[in-house]
C-alpha positions, 0 to 999 in steps of 0.5 A: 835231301836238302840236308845231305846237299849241304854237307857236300858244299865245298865250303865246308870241306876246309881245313878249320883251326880252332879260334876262340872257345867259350863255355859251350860256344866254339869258334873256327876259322878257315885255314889252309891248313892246321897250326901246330898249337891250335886244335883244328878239324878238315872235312874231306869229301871221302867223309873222313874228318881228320883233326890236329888234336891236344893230346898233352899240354906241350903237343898236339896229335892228329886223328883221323876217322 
């Protein structure tokens, strides 16, 4: 139970750009919205996960689910 009330925190449902990446470790930022060269997820509270993908070196594409 405690679990599922930690994913409704509003703190989470943000809008989160991609700051550093390493071998397994990678960190993001809060923003108020996406960068256009930075991969980036949201979290809504409808559960969709919508985030700013890199689909080719030059540009980046979005995604939900």
């Amino acid at each position: 139970m405690k679990s599922q009330d930690r994913t409704s925190d509003p703190l989470l449902l943000q809008t989160w750009n991609l700051k550093s990446m390493d071998t397994y470790i990678y960190t993001y930022e809060k923003q108020k919205a996406f960068e256009k060269k930075r991969q980036g997820l949201r979290f809504q509270k409808n559960g969709k996960i919508t985030g700013n993908l890199e689909s080719s070196p030059f540009r980046f594409d979005m995604q939900e689910n």
